[in-house]
N, C-alpha and C positions, 0 to 999 in steps of 0.2 A: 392476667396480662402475660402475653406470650412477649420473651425478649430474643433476638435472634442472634445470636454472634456469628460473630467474624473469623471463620477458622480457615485458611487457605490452606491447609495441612490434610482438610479429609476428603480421601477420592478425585484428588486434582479438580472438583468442579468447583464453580465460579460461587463465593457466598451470598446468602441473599443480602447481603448490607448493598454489596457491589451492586447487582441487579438493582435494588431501589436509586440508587445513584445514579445509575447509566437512566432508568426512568426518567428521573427530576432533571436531568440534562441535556436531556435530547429532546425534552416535552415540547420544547419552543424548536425543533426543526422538521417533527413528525408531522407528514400530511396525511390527510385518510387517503388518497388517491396514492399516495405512496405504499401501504400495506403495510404489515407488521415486522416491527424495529427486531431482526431476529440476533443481529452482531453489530458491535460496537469495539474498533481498533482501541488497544489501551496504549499505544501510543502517538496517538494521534495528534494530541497536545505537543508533546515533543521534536516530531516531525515538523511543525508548525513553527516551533522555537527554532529550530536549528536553522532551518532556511530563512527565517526573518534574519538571523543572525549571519551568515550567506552573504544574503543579499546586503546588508549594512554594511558588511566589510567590503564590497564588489563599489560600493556608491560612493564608502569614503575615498575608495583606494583611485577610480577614476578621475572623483573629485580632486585630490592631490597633486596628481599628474602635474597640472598645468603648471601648479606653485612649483613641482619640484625644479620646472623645466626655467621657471624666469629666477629661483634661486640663486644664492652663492653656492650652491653644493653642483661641485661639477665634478667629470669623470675625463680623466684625461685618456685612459683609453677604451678603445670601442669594447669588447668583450664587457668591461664593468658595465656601461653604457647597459649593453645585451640585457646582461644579469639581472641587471635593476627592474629594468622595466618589463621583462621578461618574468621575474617574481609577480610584481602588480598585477601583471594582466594575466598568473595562474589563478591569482587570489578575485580578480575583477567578471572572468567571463567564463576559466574551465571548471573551479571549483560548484559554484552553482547549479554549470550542466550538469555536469556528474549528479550530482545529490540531488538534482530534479528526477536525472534519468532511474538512479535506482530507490527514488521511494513515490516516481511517479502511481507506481500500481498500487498503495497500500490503500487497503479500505479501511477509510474512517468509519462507518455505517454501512449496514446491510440489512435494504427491506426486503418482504417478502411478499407479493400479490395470491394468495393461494386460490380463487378463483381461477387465474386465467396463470397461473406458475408462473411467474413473472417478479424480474429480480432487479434491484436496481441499487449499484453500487454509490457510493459516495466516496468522491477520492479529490485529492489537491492539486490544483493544475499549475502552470509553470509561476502565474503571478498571483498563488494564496489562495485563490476563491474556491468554491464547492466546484465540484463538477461529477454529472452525474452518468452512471451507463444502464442503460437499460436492456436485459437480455434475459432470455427463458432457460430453463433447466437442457434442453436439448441445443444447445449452443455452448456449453461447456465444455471442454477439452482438457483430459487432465495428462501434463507433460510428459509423454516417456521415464525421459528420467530425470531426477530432480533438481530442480533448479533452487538457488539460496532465496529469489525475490519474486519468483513467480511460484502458488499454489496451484491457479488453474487461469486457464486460457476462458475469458467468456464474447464470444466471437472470435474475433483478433486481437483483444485487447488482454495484456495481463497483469494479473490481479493478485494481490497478497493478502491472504488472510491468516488468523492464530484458532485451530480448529480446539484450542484448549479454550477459550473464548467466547464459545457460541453456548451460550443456557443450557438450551435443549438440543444436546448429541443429535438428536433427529433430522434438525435443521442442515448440519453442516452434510450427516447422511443422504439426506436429500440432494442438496445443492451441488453434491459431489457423483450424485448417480450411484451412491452405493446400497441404496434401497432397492433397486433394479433387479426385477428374478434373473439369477443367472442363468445360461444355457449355451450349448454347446457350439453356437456359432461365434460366441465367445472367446473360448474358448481353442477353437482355430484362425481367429484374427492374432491372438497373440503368440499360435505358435508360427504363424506366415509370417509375423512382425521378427519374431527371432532367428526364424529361417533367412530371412532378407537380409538381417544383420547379420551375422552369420556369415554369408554368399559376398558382404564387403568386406 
């Protein structure tokens, strides 16, 4: 009997405890028609927690409003007035944009169609639900320079992933186009890109 430990300490790769977990977890949202589960965001769950948590503060805080306004608790002058309700409605409607806008790109799951190269993200949209993007290796874009919440562009949309994350190095080597033989036209796209910055 082979027993497998858990050691996150060798080689930065992922253990096989994890991989059999990310398995057993995902079993109920894998389709065939989807391709193979190649990444799985480990914080996924989290992201999840925090905007529910967001949005419950945004529903009570609206919710209150009306009590605060037929209460005894009054503001004699207008600036407190400002203040108050000006608090509420960072906590009711900007707070949640934000935290939408910067973990709208985070992938939860990422299949992989090897047939036809075909990729299809799994990310959380504004009200929780899955939402899915569908795009092939050659629709990839990776940023000039680096951005904190975008790893690459797949069309026009972007995407966040943890390339310590992915199983098999291969996977993210692929998806990222860095299996690509290089060559020398290459190689003068990035010195025209540097010339041009440069010339601004």
């Amino acid at each position: 009997m082979v027993v497998h430990t858990c050691d996150p300490g060798k080689g930065g790769k992922i253990p096989v405890c994890w991989k059999q977990c990310v398995r057993c977890l995902h079993t109920q949202f894998d389709k065939p028609e989807d391709g193979r589960l190649i990444y799985t965001g480990n914080l996924a769950r989290t992201v999840f927690d925090v905007k529910c948590f967001s949005y419950s503060t945004s529903v009570l805080s609206l919710a209150f409003l009306p009590y605060l306004s037929q209460s005894n608790l009054t503001f004699e002058s207008l600036p407190l007035q400002i203040l108050c309700y000006g608090i509420m409605g960072i906590f009711a409607v900007i707070t949640p944009t934000l935290l939408h806008f910067l973990t709208k790109g985070y992938v939860i799951r990422l299949y992989h169609e090897a047939t036809t190269d075909t990729y299809k993200a799994i990310t959380y949209n504004a009200v929780l639900s899955e939402t899915s993007t569908v795009f092939q290796q050659n629709d990839v874009k990776i940023p000039e320079s680096s951005h904190l919440f975008t790893s690459f562009y797949a069309k026009t949309k972007s995407l966040l992933v943890n390339p310590m994350l992915f199983p098999n190095p291969e996977d993210y080597n692929h998806l990222m186009g860095y299996d690509k033989p290089f060559t020398f036209d290459d190689l003068e796209k990035v010195s025209e890109k540097k010339l041009h910055g440069d010339e601004k």
